[in-house]
FIPASE-190282 format. One record per residue (C-alpha): residue in three letters; residue number from 1; x, z, y. Coordinates in pm, whole numbers, plus 50000, padded with zeros to 5 digits. Layout:
BEGIN
PT;ALA;NUM;X;Z;Y
...
***
This chain:
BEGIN
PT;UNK;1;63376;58213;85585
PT;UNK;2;63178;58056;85874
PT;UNK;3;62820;58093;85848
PT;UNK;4;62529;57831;85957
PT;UNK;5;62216;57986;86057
PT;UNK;6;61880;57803;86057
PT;UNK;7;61511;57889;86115
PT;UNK;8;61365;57594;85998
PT;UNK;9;61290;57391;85694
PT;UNK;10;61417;57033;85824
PT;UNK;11;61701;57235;85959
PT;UNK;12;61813;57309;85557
PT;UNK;13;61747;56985;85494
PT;UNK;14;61973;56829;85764
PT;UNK;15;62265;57086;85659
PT;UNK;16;62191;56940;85287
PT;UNK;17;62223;56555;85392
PT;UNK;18;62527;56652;85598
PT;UNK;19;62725;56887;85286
PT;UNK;20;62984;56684;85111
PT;UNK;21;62847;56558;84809
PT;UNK;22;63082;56774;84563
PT;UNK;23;62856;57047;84645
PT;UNK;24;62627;57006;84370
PT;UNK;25;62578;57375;84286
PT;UNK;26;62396;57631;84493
PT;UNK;27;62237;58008;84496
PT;UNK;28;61995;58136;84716
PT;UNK;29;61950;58491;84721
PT;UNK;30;61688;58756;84940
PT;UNK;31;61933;58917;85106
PT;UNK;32;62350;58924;85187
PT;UNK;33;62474;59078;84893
PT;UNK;34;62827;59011;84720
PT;UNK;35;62827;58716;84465
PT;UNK;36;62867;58936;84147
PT;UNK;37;62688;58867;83868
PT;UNK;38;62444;59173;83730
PT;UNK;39;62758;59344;83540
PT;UNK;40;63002;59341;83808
PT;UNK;41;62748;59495;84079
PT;UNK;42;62835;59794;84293
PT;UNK;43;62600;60122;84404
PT;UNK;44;62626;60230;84732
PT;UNK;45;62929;60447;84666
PT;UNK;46;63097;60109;84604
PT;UNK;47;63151;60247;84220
PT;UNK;48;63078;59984;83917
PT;UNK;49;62753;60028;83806
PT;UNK;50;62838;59949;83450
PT;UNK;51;63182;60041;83291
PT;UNK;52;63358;59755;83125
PT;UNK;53;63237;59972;82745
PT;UNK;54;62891;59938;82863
PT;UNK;55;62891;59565;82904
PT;UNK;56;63022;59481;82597
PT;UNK;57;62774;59773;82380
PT;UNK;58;62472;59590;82600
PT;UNK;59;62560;59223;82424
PT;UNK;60;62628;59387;82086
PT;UNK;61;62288;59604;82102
PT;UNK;62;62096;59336;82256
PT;UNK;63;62292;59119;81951
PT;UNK;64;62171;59375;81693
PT;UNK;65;61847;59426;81789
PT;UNK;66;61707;59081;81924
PT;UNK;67;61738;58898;81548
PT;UNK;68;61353;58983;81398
PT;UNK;69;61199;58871;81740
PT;UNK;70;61388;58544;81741
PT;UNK;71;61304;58161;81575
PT;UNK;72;61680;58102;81471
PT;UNK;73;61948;58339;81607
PT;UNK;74;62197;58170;81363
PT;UNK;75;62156;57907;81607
PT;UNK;76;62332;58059;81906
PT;UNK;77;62702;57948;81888
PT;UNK;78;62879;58252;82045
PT;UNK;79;62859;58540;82314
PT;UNK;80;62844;58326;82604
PT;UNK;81;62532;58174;82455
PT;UNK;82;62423;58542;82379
PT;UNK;83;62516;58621;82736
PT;UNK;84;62267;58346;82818
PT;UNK;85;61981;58479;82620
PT;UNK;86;62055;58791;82694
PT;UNK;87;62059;58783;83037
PT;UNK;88;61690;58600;83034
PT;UNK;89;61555;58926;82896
PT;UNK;90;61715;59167;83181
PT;UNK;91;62051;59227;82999
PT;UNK;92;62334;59309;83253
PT;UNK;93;62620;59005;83192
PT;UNK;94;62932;58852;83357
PT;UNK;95;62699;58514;83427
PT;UNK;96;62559;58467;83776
PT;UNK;97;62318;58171;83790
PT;UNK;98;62318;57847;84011
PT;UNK;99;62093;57528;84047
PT;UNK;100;62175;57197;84098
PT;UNK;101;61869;57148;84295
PT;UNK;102;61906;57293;84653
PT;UNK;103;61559;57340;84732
PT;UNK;104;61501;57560;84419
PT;UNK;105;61773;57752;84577
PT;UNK;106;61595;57777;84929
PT;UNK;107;61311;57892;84736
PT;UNK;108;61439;58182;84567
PT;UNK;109;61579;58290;84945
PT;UNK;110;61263;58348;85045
PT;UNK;111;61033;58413;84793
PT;UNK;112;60996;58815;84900
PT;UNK;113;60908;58712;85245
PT;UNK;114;60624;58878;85223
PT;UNK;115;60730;59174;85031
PT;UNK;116;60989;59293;85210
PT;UNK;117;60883;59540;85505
PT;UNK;118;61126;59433;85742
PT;UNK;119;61276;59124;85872
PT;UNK;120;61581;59033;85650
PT;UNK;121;61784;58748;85647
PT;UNK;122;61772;58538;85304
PT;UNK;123;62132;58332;85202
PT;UNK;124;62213;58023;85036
PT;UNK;125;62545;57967;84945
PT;UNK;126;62684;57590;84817
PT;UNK;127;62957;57553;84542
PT;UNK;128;63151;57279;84480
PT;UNK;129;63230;57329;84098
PT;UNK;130;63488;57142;84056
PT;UNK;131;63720;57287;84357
PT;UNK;132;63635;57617;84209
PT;UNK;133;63741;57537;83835
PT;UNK;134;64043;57337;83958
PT;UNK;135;64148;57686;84177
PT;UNK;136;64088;57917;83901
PT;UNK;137;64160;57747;83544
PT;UNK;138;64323;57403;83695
PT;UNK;139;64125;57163;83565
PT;UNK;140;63839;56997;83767
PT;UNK;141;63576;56966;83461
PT;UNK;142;63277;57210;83406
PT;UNK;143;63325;57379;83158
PT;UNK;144;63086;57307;82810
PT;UNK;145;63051;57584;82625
PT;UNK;146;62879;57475;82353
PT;UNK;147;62985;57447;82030
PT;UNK;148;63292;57670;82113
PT;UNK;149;63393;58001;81935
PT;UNK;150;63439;58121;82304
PT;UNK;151;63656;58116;82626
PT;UNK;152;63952;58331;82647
PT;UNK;153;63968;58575;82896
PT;UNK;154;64344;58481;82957
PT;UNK;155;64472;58166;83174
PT;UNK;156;64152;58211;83451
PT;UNK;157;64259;58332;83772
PT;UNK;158;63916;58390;83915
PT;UNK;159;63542;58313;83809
PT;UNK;160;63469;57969;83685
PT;UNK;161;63206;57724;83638
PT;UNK;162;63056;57664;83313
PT;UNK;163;62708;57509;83131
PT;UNK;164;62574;57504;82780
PT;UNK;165;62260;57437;82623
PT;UNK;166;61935;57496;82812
PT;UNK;167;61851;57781;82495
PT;UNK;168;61535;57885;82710
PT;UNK;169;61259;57698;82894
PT;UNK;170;61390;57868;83267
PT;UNK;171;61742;57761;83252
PT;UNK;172;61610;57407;83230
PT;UNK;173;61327;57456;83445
PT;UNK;174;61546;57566;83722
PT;UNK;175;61839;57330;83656
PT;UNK;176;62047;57602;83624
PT;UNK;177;62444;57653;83556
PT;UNK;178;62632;57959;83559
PT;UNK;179;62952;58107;83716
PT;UNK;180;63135;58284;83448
PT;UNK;181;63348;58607;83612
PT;UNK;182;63586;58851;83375
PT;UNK;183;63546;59168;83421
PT;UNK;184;63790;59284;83743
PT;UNK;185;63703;58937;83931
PT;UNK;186;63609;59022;84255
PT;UNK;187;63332;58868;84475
PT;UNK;188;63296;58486;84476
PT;UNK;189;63298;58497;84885
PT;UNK;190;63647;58629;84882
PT;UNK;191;63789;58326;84810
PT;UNK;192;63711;58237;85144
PT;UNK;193;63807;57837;85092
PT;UNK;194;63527;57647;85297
PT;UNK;195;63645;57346;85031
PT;UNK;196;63485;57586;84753
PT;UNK;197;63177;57739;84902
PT;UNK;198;62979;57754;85285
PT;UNK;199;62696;58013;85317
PT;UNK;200;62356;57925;85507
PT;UNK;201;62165;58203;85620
PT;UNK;202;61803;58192;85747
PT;UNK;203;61681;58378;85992
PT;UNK;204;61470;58677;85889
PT;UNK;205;61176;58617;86102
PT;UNK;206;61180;58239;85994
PT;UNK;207;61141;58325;85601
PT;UNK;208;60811;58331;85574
PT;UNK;209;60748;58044;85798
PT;UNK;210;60974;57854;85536
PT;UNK;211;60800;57956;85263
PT;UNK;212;60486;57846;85382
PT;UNK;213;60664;57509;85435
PT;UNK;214;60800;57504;85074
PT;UNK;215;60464;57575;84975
PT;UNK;216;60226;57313;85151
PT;UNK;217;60499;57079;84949
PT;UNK;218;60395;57160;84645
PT;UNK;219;60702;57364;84548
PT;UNK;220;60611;57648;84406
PT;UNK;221;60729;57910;84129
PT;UNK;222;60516;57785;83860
PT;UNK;223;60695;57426;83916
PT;UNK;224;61005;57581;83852
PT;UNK;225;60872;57800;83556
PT;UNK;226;60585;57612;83388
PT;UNK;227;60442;57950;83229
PT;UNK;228;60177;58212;83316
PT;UNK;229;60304;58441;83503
PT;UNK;230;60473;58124;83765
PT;UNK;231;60086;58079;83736
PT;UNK;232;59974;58435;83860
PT;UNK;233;60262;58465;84102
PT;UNK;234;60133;58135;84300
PT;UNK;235;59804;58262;84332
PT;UNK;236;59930;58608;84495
PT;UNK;237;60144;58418;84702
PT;UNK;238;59918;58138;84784
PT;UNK;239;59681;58420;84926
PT;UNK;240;59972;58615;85120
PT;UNK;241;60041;58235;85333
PT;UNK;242;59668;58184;85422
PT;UNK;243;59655;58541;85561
PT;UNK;244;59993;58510;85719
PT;UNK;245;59905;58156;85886
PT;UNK;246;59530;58282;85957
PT;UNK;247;59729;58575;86174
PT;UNK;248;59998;58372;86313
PT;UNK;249;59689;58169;86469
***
């Protein structure tokens, strides 16, 4: 997959004016790690983190457990719904999460600029849903899960795209889809079609240059996530970019 490599905010922007327009769906991500969702993820032996038994006993405990501390669990429609709550609360699931809105994407890139102790690179990658779905369940549609009993795992050659209700205040703060993978897909990158997904990476001594940018925009974490802790995490943050610009002067 050919990779574009920028240092510069209006640099993402020109690559986003210039991206065919069926790229409506994008992921940005702190580092170059394999598009796997949270289930599917590897240690550093390259071993599953999770068996395949786990997965499903994390949904059904999360399932058994999670009814006195919700409003109306009879409400959620079936387990990719509960894969969707679930996975809000730290749950491990076959979902990996993408935006429609690419600078929400840029932002999530960055946003450990200034934790990280070195220099690394942050990633975006652009999907074009539709290419995707065609290649992998041939039919160009995202998928609506709602109000279905569930997808079968049979007739999908690879991970597709699908969207349901927004059942929590972050999924429609941040715009977001989901990729749904079964459980031996392999990596989204290994597809390896540039008419499915392209990669931007950003320089690693640019990121926090970009996230001061994002910043003096008025994009920040608690416009994404209109609750407290967005709130708390601004105000850290806020304070890391004055000291970082107050040094880079």
């Amino acid at each position: 997959m050919t990779k574009v490599i920028i240092d510069k905010l209006s640099e993402y922007m020109a690559f986003i004016e210039d991206l065919p327009t069926e790229f409506t769906l994008s992921r940005g991500q702190c580092g170059d790690y394999p598009l796997l969702p949270s289930a599917l993820r590897k240690d550093s032996s390259d071993k599953r983190k999770y068996p395949k038994r786990a997965i499903r006993s994390f949904l059904d405990e999360f399932k058994l457990n999670s009814y006195q501390y919700m409003d109306n669990p009879s409400d959620i429609e079936n387990d990719i719904e509960w894969m969707l709550y679930a996975q809000h609360y730290g749950i491990p699931t076959r979902l990996m999460d993408f935006t429609t809105s690419h600078i929400v994407s840029l932002l999530f890139a960055v946003e450990k600029s200034f934790q990280n102790e070195e220099e690394k690179e942050a990633v975006v990658y652009f999907l074009n849903p539709t290419k995707l779905n065609l290649l992998n369940i041939q039919q160009e549609q995202i998928i609506n899960i709602s109000g279905l009993p569930g997808i079968s795992s049979e007739g999908h050659d690879g991970p597709i795209v699908i969207q349901g209700r927004k059942i929590n205040p972050r999924v429609n703060a941040q715009k977001g889809l989901f990729v749904l993978f079964q459980d031996d897909d392999n990596p989204l990158e290994s597809i390896n079609d540039e008419n499915v997904l392209r990669k931007l990476v950003i320089t690693g001594s640019e990121t926090k240059n970009i996230l001061s940018s994002l910043y003096s925009m008025g994009i920040s974490f608690s416009h994404i996530y209109p609750e407290l802790s967005s709130v708390a995490k601004d105000i850290v943050m806020q304070q890391d970019i004055l000291d970082y610009i107050r040094e880079k002067n």
